[in-house]
N, C-alpha and C positions, 0 to 999 in steps of 0.2 A: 213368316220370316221377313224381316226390314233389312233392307239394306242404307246405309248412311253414306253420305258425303264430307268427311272429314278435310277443312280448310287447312287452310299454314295456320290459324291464328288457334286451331285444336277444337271449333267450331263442330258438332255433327251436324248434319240436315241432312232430312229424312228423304229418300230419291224413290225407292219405287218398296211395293213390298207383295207376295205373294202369301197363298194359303195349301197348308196341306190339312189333310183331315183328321191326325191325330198331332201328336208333338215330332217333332223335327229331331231327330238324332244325330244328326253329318251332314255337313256340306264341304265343298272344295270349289273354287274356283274353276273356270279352264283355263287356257295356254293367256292369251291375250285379257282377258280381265272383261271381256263383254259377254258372260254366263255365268252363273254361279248354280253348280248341279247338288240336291237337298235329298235326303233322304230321311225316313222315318219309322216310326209304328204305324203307318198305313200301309206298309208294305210297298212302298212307291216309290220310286225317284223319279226326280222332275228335275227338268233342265230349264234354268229363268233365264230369257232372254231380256237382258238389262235395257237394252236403246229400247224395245218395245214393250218392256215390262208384263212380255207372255209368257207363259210356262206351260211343259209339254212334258207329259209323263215319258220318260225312254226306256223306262228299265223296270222291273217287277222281280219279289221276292213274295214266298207263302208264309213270314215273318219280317216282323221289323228289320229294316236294313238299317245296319250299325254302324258302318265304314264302306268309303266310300271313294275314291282315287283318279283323278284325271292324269292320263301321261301321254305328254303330247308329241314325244318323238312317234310314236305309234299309232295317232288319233285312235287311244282307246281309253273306253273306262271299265274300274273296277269296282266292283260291288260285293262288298260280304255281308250275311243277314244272319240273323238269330233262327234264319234256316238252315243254317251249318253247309254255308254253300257259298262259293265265291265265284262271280260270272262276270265275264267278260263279254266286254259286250263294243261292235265296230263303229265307226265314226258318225253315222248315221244314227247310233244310239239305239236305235230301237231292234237291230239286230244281235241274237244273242251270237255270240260265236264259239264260246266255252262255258261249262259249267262242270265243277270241280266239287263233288261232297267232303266237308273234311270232320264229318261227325267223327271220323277215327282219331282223329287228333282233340278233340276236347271241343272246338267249334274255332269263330275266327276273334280273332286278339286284335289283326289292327291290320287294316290296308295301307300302304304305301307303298 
């Protein structure tokens, strides 16, 4: 995943970029714009810290995670996976704190 720097003049340059181990299905931003959290077919999410260009897995699905949702009144993030699961997870990220099956519903459509 590349991240760019878009100028006034509509310039990209390329600023940092990270890897995951299969393709990349979702990412979102956080609150302030110094992370940007990816998720994929390796069952992973990773959070990019931009100023240091590190990334640190916080979240885990037993399938591709598809959607993916930062809300920052709550410092929380959400995760739905092609595990028919959507987890919630506390600002430290790497704690889950809910986990919700919604195979009864069909699976997940779309986090926001």
């Amino acid at each position: 995943m590349l991240c760019y720097e878009v100028t006034a003049q509509g310039q990209a340059i390329p600023k940092a970029q990270i890897k995951h181990d299969m393709p990349v299905l979702c990412s979102a931003w956080n609150h302030d714009g110094t992370a940007v959290f990816s998720g994929g077919c390796d069952n992973q999410v990773k959070k990019w810290d931009l100023a240091t260009n590190t990334p640190t897995q916080v979240a885990q699905h037993d399938a591709p995670v598809r959607h993916l949702s930062w809300i920052p009144d709550v410092n929380l993030l959400v995760t739905g996976g092609w595990d028919k699961t959507l987890k919630y997870w506390a600002g430290a990220y790497t704690r889950r704190l809910f986990s919700l099956n919604v195979s009864t519903f069909g699976g997940i459509c779309r986090v926001s």
